[in-house]
TIFI-73340 format. One record per residue (C-alpha): y, z, x. Coordinates in nm, 4 decimals. Last residue first. Example, Ala and Ser with C-alpha at 12.3 -4.5 7.8 and 13.67 -1.06 7.14 Angstrom:
BEGIN
> -0.1060, 0.7140, 1.3670 $
> -0.4500, 0.7800, 1.2300 $
//
This chain:
BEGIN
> 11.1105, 4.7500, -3.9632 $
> 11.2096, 4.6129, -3.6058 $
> 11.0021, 4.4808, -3.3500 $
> 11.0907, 4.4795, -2.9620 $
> 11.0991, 4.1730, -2.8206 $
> 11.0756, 4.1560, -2.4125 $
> 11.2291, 3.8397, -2.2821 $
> 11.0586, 3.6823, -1.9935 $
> 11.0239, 3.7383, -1.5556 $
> 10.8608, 3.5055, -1.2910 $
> 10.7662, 3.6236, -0.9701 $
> 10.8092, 3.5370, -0.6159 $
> 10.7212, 3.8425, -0.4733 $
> 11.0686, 4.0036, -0.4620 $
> 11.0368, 3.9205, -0.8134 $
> 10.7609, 4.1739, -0.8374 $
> 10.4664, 4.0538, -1.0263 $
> 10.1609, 4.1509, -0.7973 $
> 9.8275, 4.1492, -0.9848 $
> 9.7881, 3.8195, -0.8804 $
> 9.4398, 3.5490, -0.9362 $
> 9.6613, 3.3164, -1.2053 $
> 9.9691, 3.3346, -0.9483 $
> 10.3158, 3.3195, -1.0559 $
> 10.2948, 3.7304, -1.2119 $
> 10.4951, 3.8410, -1.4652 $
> 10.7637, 4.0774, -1.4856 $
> 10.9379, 4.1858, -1.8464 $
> 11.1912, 4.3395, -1.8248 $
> 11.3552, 4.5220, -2.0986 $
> 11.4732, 4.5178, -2.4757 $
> 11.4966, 4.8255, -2.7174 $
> 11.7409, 5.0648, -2.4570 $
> 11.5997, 5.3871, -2.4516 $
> 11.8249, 5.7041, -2.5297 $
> 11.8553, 6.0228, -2.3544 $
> 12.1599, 6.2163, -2.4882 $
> 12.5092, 6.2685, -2.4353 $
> 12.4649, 6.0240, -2.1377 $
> 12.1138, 5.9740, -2.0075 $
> 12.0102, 5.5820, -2.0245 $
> 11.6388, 5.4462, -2.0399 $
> 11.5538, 5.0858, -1.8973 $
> 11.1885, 4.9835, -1.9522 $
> 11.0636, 4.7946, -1.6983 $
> 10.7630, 4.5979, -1.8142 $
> 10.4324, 4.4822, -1.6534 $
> 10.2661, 4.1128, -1.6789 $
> 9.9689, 3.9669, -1.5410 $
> 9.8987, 3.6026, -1.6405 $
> 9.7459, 3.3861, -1.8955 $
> 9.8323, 3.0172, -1.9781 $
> 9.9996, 2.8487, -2.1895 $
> 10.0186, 2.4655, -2.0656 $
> 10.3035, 2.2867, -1.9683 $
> 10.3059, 2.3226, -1.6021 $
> 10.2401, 2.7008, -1.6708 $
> 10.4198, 2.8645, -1.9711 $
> 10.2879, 3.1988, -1.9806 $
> 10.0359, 3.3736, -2.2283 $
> 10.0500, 3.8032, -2.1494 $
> 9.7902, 3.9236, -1.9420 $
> 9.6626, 4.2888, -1.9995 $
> 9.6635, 4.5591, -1.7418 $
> 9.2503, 4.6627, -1.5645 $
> 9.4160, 4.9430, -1.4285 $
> 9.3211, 4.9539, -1.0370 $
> 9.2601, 5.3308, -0.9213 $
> 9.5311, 5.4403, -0.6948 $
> 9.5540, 5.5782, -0.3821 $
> 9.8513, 5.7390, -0.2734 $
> 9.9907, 5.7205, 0.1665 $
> 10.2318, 5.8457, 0.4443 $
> 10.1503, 6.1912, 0.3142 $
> 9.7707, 6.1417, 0.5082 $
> 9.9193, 6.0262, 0.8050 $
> 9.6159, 5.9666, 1.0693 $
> 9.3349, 6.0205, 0.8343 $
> 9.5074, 5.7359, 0.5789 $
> 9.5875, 5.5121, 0.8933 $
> 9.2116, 5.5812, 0.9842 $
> 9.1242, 5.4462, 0.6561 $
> 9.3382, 5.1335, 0.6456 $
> 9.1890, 4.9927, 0.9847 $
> 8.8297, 5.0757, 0.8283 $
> 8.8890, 4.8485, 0.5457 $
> 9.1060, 4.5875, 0.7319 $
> 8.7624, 4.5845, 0.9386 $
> 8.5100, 4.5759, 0.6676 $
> 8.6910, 4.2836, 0.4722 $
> 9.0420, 4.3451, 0.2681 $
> 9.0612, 4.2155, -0.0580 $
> 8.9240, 4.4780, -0.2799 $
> 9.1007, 4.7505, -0.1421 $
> 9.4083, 4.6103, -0.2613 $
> 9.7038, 4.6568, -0.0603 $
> 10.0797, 4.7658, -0.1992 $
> 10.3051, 4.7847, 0.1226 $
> 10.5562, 4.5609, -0.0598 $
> 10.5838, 4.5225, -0.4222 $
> 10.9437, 4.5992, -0.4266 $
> 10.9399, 4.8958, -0.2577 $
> 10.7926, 5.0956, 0.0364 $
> 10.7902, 5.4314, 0.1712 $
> 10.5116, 5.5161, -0.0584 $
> 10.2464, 5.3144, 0.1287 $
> 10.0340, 5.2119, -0.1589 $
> 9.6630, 5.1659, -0.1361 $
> 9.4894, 5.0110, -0.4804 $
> 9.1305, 5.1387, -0.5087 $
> 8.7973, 4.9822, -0.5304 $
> 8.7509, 4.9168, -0.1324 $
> 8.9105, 5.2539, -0.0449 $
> 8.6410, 5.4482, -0.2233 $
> 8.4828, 5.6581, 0.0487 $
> 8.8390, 5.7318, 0.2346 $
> 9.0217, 5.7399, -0.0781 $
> 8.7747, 6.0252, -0.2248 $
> 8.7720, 6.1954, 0.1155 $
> 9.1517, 6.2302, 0.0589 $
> 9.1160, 6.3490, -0.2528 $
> 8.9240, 6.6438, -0.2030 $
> 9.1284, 6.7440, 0.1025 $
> 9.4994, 6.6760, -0.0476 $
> 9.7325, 6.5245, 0.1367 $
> 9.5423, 6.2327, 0.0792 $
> 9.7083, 6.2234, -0.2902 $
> 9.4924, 5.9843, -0.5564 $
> 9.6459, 5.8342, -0.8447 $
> 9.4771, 5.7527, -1.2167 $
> 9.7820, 5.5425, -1.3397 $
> 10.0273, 5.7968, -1.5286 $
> 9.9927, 5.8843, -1.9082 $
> 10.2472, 5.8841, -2.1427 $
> 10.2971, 6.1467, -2.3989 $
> 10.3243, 6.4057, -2.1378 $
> 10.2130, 6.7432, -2.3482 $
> 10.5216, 6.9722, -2.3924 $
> 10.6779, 7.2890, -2.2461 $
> 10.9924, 7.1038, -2.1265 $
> 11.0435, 7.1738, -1.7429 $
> 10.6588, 7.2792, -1.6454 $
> 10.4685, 7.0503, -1.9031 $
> 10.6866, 6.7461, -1.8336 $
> 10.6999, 6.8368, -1.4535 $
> 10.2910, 6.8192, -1.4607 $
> 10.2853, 6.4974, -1.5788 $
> 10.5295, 6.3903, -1.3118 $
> 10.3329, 6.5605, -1.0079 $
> 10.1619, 6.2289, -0.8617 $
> 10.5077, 6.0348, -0.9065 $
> 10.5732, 6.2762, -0.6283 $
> 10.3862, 6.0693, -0.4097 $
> 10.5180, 5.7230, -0.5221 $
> 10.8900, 5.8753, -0.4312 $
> 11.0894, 5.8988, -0.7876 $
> 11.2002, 6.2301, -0.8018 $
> 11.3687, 6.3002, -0.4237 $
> 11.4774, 5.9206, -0.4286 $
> 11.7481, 6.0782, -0.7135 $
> 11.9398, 6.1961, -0.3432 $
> 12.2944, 6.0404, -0.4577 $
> 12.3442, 6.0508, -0.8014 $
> 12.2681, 5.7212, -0.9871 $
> 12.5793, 5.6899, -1.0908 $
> 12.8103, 5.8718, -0.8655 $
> 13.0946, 6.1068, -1.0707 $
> 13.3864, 6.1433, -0.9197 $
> 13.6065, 6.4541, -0.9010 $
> 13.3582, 6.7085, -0.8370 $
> 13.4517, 6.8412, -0.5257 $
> 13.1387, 6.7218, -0.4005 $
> 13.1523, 6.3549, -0.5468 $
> 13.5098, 6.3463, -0.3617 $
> 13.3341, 6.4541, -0.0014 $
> 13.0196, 6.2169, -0.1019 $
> 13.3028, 5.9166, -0.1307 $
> 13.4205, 6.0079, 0.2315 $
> 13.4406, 5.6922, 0.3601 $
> 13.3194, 5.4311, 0.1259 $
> 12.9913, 5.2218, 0.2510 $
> 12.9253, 4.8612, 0.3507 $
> 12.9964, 4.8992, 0.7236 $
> 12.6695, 5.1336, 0.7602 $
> 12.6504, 5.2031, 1.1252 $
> 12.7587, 5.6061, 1.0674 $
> 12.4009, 5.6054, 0.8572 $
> 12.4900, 5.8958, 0.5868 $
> 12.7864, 6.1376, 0.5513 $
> 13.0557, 5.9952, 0.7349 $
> 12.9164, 5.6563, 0.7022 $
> 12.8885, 5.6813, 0.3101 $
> 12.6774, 5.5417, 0.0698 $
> 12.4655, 5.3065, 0.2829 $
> 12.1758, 5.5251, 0.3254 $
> 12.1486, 5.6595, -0.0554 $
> 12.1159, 5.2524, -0.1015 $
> 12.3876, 5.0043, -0.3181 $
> 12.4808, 4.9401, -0.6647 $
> 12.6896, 5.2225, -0.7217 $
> 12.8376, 5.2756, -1.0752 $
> 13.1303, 5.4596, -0.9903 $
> 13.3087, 5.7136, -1.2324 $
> 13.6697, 5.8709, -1.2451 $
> 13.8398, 5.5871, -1.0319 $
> 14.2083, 5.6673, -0.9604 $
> 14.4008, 5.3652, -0.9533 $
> 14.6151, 5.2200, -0.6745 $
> 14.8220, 4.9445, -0.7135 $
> 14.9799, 4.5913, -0.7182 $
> 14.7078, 4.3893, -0.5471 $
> 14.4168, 4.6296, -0.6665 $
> 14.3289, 4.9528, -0.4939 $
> 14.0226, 5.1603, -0.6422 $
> 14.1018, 5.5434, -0.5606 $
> 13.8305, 5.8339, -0.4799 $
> 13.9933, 6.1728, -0.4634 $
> 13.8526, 6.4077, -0.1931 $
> 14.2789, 6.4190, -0.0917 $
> 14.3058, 6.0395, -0.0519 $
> 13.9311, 5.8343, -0.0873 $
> 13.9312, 5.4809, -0.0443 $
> 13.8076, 5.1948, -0.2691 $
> 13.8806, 4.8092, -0.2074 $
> 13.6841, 4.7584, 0.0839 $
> 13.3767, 4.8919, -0.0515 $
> 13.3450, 4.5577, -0.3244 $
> 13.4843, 4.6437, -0.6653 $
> 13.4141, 4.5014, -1.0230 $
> 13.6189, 4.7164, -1.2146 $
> 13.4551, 4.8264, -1.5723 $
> 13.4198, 4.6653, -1.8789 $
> 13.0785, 4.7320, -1.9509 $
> 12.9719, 4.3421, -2.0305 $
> 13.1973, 4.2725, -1.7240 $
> 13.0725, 4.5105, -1.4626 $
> 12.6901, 4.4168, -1.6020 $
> 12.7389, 4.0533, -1.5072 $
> 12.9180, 4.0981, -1.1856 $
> 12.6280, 4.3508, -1.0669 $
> 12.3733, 4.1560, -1.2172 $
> 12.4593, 3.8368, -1.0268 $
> 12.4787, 4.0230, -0.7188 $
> 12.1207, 4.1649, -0.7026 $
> 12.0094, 4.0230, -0.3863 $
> 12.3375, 4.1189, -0.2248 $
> 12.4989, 3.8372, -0.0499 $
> 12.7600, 3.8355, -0.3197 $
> 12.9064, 4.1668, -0.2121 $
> 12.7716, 4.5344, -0.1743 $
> 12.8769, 4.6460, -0.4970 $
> 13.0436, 4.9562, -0.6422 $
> 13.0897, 4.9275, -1.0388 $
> 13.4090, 5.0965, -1.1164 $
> 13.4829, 5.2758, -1.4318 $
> 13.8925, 5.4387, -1.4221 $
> 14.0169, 5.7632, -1.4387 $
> 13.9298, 6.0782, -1.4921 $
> 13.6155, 6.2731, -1.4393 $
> 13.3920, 6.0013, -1.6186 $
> 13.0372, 6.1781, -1.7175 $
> 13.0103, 6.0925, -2.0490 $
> 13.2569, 5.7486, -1.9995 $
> 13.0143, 5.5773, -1.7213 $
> 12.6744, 5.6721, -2.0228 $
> 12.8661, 5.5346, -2.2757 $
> 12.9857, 5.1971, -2.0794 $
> 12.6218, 5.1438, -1.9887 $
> 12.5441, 5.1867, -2.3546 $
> 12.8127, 4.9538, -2.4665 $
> 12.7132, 4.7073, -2.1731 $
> 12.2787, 4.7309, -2.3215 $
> 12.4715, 4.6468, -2.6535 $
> 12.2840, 4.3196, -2.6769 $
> 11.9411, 4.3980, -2.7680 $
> 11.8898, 4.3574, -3.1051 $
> 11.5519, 4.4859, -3.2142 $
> 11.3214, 4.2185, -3.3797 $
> 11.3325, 4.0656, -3.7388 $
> 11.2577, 3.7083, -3.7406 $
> 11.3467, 3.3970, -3.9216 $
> 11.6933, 3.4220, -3.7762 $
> 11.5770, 3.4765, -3.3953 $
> 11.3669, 3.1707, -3.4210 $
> 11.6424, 2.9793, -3.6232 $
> 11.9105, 3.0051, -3.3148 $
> 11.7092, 2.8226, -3.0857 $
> 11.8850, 2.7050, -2.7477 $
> 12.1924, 2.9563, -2.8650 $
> 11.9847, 3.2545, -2.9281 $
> 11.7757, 3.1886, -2.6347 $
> 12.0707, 3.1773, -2.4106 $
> 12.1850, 3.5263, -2.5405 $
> 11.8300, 3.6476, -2.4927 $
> 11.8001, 3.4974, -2.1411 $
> 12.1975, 3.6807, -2.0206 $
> 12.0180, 4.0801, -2.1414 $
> 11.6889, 3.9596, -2.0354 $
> 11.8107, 3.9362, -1.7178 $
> 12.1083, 4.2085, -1.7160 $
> 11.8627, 4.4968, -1.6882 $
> 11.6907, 4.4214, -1.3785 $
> 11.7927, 4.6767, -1.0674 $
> 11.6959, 5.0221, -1.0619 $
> 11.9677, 5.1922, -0.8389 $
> 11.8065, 5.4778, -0.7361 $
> 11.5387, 5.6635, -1.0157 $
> 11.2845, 5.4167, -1.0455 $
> 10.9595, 5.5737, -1.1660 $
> 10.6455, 5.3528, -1.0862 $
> 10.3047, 5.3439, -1.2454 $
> 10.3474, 5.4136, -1.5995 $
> 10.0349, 5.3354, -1.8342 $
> 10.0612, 5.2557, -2.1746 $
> 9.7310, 5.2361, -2.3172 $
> 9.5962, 4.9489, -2.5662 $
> 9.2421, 4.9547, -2.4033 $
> 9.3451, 4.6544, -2.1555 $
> 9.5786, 4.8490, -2.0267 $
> 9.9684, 4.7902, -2.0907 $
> 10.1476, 4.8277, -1.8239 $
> 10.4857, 5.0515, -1.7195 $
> 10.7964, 5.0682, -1.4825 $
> 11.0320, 5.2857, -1.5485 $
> 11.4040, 5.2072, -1.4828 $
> 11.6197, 5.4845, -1.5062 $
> 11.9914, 5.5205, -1.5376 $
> 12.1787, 5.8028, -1.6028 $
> 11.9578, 5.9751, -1.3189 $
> 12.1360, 6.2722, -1.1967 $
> 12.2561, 6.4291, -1.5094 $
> 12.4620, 6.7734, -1.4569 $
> 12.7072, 6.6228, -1.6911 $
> 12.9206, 6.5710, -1.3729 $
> 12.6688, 6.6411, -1.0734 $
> 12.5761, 6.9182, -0.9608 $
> 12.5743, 6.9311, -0.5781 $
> 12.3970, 7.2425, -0.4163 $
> 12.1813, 7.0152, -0.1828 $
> 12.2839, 6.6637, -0.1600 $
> 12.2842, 6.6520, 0.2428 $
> 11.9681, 6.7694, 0.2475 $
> 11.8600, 6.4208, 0.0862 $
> 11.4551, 6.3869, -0.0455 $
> 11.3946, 6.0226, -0.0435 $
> 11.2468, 6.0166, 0.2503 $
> 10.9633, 6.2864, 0.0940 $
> 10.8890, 6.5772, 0.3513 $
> 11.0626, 6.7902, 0.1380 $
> 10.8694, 6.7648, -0.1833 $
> 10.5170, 6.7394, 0.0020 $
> 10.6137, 7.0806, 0.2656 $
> 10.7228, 7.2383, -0.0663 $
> 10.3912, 7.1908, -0.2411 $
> 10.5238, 7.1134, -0.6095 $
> 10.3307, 7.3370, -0.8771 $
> 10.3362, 7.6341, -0.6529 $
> 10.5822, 7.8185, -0.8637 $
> 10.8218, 7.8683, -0.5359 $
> 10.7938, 7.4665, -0.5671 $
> 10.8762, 7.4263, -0.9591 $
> 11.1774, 7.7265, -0.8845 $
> 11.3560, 7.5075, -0.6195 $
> 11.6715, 7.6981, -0.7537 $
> 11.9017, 7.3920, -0.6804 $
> 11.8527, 7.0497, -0.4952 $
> 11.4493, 7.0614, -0.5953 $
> 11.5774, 7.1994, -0.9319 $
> 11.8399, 6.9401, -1.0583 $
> 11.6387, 6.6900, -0.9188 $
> 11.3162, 6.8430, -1.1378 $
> 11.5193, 6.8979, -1.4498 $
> 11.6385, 6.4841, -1.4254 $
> 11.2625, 6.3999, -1.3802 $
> 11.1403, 6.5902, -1.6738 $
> 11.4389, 6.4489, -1.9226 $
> 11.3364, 6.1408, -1.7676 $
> 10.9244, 6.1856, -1.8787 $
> 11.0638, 6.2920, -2.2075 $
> 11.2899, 5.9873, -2.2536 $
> 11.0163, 5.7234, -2.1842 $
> 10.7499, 5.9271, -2.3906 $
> 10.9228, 5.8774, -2.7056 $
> 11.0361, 5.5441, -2.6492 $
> 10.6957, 5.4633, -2.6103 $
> 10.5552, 5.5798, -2.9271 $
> 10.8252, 5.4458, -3.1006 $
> 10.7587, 5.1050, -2.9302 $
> 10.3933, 5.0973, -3.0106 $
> 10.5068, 5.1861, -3.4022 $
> 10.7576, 4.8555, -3.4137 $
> 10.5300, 4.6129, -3.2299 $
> 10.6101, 4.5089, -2.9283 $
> 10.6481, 4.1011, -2.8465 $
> 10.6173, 3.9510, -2.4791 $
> 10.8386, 3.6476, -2.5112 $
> 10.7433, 3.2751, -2.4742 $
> 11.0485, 3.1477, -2.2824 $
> 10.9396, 3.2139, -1.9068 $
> 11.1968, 3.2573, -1.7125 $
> 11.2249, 3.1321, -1.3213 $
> 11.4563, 3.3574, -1.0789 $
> 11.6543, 3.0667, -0.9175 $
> 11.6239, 3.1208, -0.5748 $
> 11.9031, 3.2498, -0.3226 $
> 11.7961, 3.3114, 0.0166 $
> 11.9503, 3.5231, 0.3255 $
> 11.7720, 3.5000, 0.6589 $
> 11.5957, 3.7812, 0.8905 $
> 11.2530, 3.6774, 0.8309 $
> 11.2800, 3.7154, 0.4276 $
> 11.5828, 3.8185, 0.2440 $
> 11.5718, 3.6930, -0.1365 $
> 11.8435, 3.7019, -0.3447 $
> 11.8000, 3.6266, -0.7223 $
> 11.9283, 3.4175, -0.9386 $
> 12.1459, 3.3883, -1.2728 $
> 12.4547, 3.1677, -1.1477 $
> 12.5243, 3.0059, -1.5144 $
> 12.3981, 2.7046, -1.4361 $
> 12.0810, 2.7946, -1.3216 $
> 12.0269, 3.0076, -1.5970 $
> 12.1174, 2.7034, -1.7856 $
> 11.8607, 2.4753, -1.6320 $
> 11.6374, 2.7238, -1.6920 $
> 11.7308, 2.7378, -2.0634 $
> 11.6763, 2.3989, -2.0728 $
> 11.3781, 2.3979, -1.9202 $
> 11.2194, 2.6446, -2.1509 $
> 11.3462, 2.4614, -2.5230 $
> 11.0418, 2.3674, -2.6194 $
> 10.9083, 2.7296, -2.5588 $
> 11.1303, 2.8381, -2.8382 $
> 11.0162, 2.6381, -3.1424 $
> 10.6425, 2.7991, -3.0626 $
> 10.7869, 3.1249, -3.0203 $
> 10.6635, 3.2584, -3.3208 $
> 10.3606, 3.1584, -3.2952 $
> 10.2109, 2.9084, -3.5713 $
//
């Protein structure tokens, strides 16, 4: 019998639960604001123990990579003089913020937290195919489903021996306090009609910082200050849950009216650290994901342990004519967009979409990677009472501090749709516990 046979009987009532308890996500669609319930699917994806070592491996090198090349691109720029990064392709990214250059950061981290998101081939390879560097969103899912699991089923997770996964707040805390310049942990957030509000509550309390919305910091002197009804403290780290963009209007967008004055004056003078750094979208732009494997052999001397999704840069003569003769094989991403938006599959577009597509590719060739499709395994799902299979990836979360550590949990995103590839719950997916295996 599965292991999660016991479990699945108990799906709707964790739903009803997660419901309960607030744990939904915020769609915006045609201008309006909507809050759904974001559906969980009880049957877990299980990792063995000696898949997960091999992945945890990999998950920190390809970060310690991807910190080394932000400190880099914002410093020396050696990895472009060296010709391994074109500099017109590094600096033509939208992610890439001149107003960051010759910042380092406390710790001299820039991404503390990274969300990488992987899937599992259908020949047992991990492949990655998206590094989220930002403000990767997702942790405190699994994080609230596990600890309604437990109490739904509490034999399943005594009879057997997986990875715990509830000090992902202890780590958080770990990696605000490593890089805290004095004073309090505040995690910034936009307010509750941010699509990720739940998790920005939820992850403020388990890490036992300050919830604070941008009305209630201001920065005195290029020191940033959290203001309470009796006082003012000094905050020493901010966990930012909001765009590069919307930072700060004296530095960024002017319009923004959800940023902090002068916050990237105080980060500056180094007396605040801002996790994720400001400017990380230099390192995790789907056309510099191209160059990762080659960052882990440039910065750290090693072989990548993890391999990336065969990927094809138009920028690039040879592989441009590739794209253009292959297009209705490949995946097309337009690497200014997110969330499983601007991703088109070759395969279902007809002649015309087909030829629309390629002279959009011969018109902005950096606009654009091609991808071949990974044939990723289905996981079994819980559909209208039946198990049946759909496309799942993972984000694994992996936290710099004192060192680079992966949490042993993450997200696991599966697809609604039997015929979808696309699992992104700003696509209407679902998402399920991830179970790592313990010895």
């Amino acid at each position: 019998m599965p292991v999660y046979d016991s479990l699945v009987t108990h799906t709707s009532a964790i739903n009803a639960q997660l419901a309960r308890y607030g744990v939904k996500f915020g769609l915006y669609k045609n201008g309006e604001f909507r809050e759904r319930l974001f559906p969980f699917d009880a049957v877990p994806r299980v990792i063995e123990a000696d898949a997960w070592d091999r992945l945890e491996k990999g998950l920190a090198q390809r970060v310690r990579a991807l910190n080394a090349y932000l400190a880099d691109v914002y410093g020396a720029k050696q990895i472009i003089a060296d010709g391994i990064v074109p500099a017109d392709f590094a600096f033509a990214s939208s992610g890439y913020l001149p107003q960051c250059e010759g910042i380092t950061p406390p710790g001299g981290i820039y991404s503390h937290i990274s969300g990488i998101d992987l899937v599992e081939g259908q020949d047992g390879e991990w492949y990655v195919l998206e590094d989220n560097l930002r403000i990767p969103s997702g942790a405190s899912y699994p994080l609230v489903a596990r600890d309604l699991c437990r109490r739904c089923d509490a034999e399943t997770f005594r009879g057997h021996i997986m990875r715990d996964n509830r000090d992902y707040g202890e780590r958080l805390k770990a990696v605000m306090d490593n890089v805290n310049c004095g004073g309090i942990n505040v995690v910034l957030t936009p307010g509750r009609y941010n699509s990720a509000y739940f998790e920005h509550s939820y992850l403020a309390e388990k890490a036992d910082a300050v919830l604070a919305e941008p009305g209630e910091l201001f920065v005195e002197d290029e020191i940033l200050y959290y203001r309470d009804a009796m006082k003012r403290h000094k905050v020493g780290a901010v966990y930012r849950r909001l765009s590069d963009e919307y930072l700060d209007p004296l530095c960024f967008l002017p319009e923004s009216l959800i940023g902090v004055p002068n916050i990237m004056a105080a980060y500056r003078a180094g007396n605040v650290a801002i996790v994720n750094a400001p400017g990380n979208g230099a390192a995790d732009d789907k056309g510099i994901y191209y160059f990762v494997p080659k960052m882990v052999e440039y910065y750290l001397g090693e072989k990548p342990i993890l391999k990336n999704a065969p990927t094809y840069l138009p920028v690039f003569d040879e592989d441009r004519e590739y794209v253009l003769d292959n297009m209705e094989r490949l995946v097309v991403k337009d690497v200014a967009e997110a969330g499983g938006y601007g991703v088109v599959f070759g395969s279902s577009m007809d002649a015309e979409q087909l030829e629309h597509f390629r002279q959009a590719v011969r018109t902005e060739p950096r606009r654009f990677i091609a991808q071949e499709v990974i044939d990723f395994k289905c996981l079994p799902t819980l559909v209208d009472g039946q198990l049946q299979p759909r496309k799942a990836d993972l984000r694994a979360f992996v936290l710099a501090g004192e060192t680079t550590t992966v949490w042993p949990s993450g997200l696991t995103r599966y697809a609604i749709d039997a015929d979808s590839s696309i699992v992104n719950s700003s696509q209407g997916g679902g998402f399920k516990d991830t179970w790592v295996l313990s010895r």
